[in-house]
C-alpha positions as a LaTeX table, in Angstrom:
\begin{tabular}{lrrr}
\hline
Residue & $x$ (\AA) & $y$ (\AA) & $z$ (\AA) \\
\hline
Unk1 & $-16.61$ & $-0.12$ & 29.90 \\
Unk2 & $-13.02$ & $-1.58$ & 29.68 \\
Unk3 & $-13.81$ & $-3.71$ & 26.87 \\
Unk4 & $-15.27$ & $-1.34$ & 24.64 \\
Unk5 & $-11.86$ & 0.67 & 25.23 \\
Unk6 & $-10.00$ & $-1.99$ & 25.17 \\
Unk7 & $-11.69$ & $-2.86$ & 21.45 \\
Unk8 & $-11.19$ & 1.06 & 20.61 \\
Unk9 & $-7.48$ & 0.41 & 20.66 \\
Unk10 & $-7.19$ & $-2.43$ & 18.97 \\
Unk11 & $-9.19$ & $-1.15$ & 16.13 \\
Unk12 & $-7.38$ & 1.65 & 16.16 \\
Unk13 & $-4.15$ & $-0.09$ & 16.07 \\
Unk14 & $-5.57$ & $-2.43$ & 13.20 \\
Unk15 & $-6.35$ & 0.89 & 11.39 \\
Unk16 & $-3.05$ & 2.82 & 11.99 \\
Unk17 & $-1.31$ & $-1.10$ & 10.82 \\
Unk18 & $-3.40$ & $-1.19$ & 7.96 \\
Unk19 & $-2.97$ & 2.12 & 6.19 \\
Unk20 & 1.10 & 2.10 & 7.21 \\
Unk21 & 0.19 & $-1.28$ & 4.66 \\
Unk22 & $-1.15$ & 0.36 & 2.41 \\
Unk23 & 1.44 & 3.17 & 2.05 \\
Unk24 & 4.17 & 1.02 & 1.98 \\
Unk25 & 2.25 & $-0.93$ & $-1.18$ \\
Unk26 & 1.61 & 2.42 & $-3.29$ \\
Unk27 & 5.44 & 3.48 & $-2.57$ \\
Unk28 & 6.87 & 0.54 & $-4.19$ \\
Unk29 & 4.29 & 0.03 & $-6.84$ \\
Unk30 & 5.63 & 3.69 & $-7.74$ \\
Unk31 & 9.15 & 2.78 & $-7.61$ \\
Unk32 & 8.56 & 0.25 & $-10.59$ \\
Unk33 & 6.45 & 2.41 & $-12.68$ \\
Unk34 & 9.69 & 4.67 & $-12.35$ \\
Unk35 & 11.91 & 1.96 & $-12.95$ \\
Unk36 & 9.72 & 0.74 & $-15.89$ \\
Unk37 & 9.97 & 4.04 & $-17.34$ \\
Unk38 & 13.68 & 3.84 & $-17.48$ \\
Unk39 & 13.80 & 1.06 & $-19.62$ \\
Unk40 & 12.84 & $-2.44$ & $-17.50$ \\
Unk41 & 10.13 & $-3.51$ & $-19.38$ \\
Unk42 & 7.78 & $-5.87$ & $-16.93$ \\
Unk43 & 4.36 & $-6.69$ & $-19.30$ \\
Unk44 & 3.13 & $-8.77$ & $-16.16$ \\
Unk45 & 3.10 & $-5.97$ & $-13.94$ \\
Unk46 & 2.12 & $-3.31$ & $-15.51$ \\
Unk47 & $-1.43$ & $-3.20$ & $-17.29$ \\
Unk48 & $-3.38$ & $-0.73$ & $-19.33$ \\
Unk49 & $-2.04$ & 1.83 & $-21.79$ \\
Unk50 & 0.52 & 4.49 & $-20.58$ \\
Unk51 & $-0.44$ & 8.19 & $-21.35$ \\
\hline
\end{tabular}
C-alpha cells in the first residue's frame, strides 16, 4: 500500500512540476509576441501570419 502512495506523490509532484513548465513557457513566449509587436522583428521565432 505504501508504494502505490508513495507513486501517487511522485506523479503528482511530476504533474504539479510539469504544468509550473508549461506556464512559465507560454509567459515568455507572450512576452516576445509583445515585444515583437513593438518593433523587434524576430522571423525565426515567430511563424504564421499575424491577424
Amino acid at each position: 500500500m505504501e508504494s502505490i502512495l508513495n507513486f501517487l506523490l511522485l506523479a503528482g509532484f511530476l504533474f504539479v512540476v510539469l504544468l509550473f513548465v508549461a506556464y512559465l513557457y507560454v509567459r515568455s513566449h507572450q512576452a516576445k509576441d509583445q515585444r515583437t509587436e513593438n518593433g523587434e522583428k524576430n522571423s525565426k521565432e515567430t511563424s504564421g501570419p499575424r491577424d
